[in-house]
DSSP file (Angstrom, degrees, kcal/mol; ACC not computed):
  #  RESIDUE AA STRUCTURE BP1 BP2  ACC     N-H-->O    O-->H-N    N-H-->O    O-->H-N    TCO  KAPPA ALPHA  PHI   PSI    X-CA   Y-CA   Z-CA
    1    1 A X              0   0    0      0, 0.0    64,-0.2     0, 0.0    66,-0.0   0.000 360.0 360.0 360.0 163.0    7.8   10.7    2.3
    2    2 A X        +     0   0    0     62,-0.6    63,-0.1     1,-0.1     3,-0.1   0.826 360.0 175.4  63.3  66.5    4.6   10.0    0.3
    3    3 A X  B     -A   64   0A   0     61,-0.6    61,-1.0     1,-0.1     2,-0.6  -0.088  50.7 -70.9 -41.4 153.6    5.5    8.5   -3.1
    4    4 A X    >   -     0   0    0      1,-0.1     3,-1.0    59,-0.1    -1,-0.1  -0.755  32.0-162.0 -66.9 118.4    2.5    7.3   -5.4
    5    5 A X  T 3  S+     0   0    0     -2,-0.6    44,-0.4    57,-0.3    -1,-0.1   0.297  93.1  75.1 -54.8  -3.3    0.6    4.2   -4.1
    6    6 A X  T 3  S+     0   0    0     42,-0.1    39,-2.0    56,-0.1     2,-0.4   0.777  82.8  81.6 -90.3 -16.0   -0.4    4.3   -7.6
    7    7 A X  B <   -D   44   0B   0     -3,-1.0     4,-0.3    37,-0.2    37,-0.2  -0.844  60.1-158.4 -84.8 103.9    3.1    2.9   -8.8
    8    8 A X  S >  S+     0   0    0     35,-2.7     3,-1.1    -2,-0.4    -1,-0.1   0.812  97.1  53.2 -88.0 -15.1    4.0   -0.3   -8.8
    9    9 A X  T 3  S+     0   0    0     34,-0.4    -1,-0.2     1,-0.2    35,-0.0   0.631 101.6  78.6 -89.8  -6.3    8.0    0.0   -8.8
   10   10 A X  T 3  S+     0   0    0     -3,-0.1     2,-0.4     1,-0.1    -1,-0.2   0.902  87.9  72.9 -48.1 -37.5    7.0    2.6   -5.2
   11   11 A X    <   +     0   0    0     -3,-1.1     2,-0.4    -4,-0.3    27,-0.1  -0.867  59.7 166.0-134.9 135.5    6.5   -0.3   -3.5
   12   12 A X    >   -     0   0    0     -2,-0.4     3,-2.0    25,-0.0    23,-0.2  -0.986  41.7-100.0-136.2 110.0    8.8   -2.6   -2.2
   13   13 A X  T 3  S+     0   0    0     -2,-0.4    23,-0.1     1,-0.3     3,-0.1  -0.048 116.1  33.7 -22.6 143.5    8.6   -5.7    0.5
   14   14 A X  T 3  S+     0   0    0     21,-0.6    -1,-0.3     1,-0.3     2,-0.2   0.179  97.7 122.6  98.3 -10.5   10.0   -4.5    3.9
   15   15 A X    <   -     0   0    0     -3,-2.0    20,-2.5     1,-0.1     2,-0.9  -0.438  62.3-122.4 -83.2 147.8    8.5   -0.8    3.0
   16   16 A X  E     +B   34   0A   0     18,-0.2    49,-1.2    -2,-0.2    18,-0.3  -0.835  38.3 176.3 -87.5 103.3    5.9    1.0    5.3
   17   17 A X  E     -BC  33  64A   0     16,-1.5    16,-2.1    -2,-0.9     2,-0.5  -0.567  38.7-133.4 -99.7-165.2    2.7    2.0    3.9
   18   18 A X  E     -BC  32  63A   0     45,-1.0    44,-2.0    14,-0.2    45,-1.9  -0.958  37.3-178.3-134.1 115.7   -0.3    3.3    4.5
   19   19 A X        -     0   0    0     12,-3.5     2,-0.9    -2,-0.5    42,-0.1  -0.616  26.2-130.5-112.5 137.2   -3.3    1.1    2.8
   20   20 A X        -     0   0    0     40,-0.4    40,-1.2    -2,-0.2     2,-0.2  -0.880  28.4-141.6 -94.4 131.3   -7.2    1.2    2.6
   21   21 A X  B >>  -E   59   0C   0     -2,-0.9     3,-3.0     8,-0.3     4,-0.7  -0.655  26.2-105.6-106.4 153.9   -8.6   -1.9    3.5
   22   22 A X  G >4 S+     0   0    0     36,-0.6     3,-0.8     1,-0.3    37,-0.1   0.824 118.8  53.4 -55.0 -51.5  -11.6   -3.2    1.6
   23   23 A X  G 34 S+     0   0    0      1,-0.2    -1,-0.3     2,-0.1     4,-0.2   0.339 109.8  47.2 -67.1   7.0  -14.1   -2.3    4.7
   24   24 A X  G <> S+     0   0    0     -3,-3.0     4,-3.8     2,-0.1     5,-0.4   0.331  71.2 112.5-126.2  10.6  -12.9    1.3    5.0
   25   25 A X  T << S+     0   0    0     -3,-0.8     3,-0.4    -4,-0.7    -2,-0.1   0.914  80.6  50.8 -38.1 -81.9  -13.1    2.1    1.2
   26   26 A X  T  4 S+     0   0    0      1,-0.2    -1,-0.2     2,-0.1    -2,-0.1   0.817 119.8  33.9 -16.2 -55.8  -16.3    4.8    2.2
   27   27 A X  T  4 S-     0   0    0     -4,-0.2    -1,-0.2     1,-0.1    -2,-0.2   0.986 100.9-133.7 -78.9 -37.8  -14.4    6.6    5.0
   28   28 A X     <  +     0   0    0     -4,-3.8    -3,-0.2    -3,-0.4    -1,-0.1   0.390  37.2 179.8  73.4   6.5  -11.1    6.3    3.4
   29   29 A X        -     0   0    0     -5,-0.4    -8,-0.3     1,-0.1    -1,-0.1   0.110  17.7-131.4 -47.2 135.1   -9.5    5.2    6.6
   30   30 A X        -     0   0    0    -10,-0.1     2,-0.3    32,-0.0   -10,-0.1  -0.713  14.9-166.9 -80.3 152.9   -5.6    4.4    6.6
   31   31 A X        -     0   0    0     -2,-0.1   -12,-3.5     2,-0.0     2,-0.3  -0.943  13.0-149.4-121.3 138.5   -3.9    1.6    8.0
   32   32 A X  E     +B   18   0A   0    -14,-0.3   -14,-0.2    -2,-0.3     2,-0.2  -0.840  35.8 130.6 -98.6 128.1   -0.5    1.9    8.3
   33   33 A X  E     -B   17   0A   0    -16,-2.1   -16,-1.5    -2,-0.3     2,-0.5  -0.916  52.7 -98.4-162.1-176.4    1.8   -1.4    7.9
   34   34 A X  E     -B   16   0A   0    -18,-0.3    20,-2.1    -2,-0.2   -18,-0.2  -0.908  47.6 -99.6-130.7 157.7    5.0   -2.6    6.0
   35   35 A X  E     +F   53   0C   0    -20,-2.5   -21,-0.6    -2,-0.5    19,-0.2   0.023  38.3 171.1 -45.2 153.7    4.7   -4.7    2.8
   36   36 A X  E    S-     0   0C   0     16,-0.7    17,-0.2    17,-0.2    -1,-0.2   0.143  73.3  -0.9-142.9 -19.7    5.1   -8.3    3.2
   37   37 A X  E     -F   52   0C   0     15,-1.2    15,-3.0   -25,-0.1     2,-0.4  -0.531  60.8-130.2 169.7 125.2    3.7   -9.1   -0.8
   38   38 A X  E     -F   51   0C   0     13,-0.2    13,-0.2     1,-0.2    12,-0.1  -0.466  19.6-179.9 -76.4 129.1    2.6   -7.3   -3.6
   39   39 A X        +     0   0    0     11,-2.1     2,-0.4    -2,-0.4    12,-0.2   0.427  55.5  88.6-110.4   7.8   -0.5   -8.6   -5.1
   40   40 A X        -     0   0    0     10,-0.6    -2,-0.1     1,-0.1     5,-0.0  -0.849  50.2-172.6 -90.3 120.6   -1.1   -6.1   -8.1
   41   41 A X        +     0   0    0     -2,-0.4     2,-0.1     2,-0.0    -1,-0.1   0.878  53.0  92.6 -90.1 -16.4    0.6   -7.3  -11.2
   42   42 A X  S    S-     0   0    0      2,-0.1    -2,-0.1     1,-0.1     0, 0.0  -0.371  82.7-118.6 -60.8 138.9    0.1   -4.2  -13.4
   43   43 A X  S    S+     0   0    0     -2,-0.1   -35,-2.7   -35,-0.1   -34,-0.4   0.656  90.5   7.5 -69.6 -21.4    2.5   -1.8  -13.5
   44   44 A X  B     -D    7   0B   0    -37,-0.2     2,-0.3   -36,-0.1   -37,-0.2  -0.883  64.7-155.7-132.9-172.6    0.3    1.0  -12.2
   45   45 A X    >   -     0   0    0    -39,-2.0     3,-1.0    -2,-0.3    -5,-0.0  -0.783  16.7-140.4-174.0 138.5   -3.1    1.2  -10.8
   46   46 A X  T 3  S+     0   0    0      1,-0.3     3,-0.1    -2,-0.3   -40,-0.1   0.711 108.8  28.8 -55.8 -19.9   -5.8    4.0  -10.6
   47   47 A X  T 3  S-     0   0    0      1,-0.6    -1,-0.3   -41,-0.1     2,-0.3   0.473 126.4 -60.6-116.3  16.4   -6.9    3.1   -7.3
   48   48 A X    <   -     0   0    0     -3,-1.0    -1,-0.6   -42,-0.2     2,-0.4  -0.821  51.6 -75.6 144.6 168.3   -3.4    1.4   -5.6
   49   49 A X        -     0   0    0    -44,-0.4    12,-0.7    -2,-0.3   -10,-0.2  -0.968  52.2-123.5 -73.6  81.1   -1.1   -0.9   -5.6
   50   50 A X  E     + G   0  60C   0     -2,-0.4   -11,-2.1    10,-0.2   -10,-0.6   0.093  47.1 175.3 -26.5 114.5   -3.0   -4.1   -4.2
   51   51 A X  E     -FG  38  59C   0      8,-3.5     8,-1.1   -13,-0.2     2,-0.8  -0.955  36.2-147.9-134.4 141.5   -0.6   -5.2   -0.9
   52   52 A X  E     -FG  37  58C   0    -15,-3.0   -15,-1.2    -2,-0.4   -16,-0.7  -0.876  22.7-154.3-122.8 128.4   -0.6   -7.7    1.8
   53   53 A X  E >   -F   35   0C   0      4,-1.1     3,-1.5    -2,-0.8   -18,-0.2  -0.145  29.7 -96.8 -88.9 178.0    1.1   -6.0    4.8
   54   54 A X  T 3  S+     0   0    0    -20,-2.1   -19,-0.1     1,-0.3   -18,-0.1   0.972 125.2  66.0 -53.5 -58.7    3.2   -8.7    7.9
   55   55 A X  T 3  S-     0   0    0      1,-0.2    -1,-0.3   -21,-0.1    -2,-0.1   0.502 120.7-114.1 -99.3  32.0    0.6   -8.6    9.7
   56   56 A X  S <  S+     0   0    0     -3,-1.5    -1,-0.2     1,-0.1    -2,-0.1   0.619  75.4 127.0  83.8  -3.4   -2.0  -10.7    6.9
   57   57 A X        -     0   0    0    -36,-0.0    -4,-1.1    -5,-0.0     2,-0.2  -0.193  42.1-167.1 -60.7 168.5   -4.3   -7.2    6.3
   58   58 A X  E     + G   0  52C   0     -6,-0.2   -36,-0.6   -39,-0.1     2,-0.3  -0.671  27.5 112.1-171.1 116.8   -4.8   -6.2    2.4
   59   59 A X  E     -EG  21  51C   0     -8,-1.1    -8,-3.5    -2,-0.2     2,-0.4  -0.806  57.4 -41.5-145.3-160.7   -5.8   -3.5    0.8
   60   60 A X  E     - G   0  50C   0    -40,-1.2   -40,-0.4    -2,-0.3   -10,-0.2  -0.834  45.5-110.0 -65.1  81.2   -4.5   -0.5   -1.6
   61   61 A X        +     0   0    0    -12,-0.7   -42,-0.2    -2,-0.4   -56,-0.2   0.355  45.6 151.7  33.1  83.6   -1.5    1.7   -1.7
   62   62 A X        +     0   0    0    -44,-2.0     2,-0.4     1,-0.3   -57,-0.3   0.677  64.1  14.3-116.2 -18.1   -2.2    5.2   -0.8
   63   63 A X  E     - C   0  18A   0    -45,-1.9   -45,-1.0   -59,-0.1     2,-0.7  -0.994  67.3-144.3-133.1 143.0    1.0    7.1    0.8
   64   64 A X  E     -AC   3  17A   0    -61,-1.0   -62,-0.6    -2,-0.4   -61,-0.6  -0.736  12.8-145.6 -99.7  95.1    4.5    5.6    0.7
   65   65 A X        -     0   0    0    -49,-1.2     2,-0.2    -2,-0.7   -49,-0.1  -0.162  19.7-114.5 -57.9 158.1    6.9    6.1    3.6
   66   66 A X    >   -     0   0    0      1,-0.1     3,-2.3   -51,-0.1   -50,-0.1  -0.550  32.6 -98.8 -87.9 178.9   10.2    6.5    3.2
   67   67 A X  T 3  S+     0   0    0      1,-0.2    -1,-0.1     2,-0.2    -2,-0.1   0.586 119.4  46.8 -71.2   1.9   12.6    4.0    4.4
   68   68 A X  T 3         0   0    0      1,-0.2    -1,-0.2     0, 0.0    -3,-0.0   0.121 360.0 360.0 -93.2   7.3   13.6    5.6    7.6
   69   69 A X    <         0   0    0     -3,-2.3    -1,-0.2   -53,-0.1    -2,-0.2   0.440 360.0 360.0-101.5 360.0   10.0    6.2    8.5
């Protein structure tokens, strides 16, 4: 579990993260979701790895599940 969100070859379609969505930046809140398309093109980034999870949410990369998770 928990890979860098900061990495962009971490993250993979079909993978479960756990993302900060634009309106929970302050708390830090998670959402937890699996990848449906990466929208960062840079190979790393300081604050995530931009992603838009199945269910249409998008935010930033902050834990990486593994694949059995």
């Amino acid at each position: 579990m928990s890979e860098s969100g900061n990495v962009r070859s971490n993250i993979r379609t079909g993978l479960t993260v756990d993302i900060v969505l634009k309106k929970d930046q302050r708390t830090g809140a998670l959402t937890r979701g699996v990848v449906q398309q990466i929208l960062t093109n840079s190979p790393n980034h300081p604050h995530g790895i931009k992603v838009r999870l199945q269910d249409g949410q998008v935010g930033r990369v902050k834990v990486v599940h593994s694949s059995g998770n």
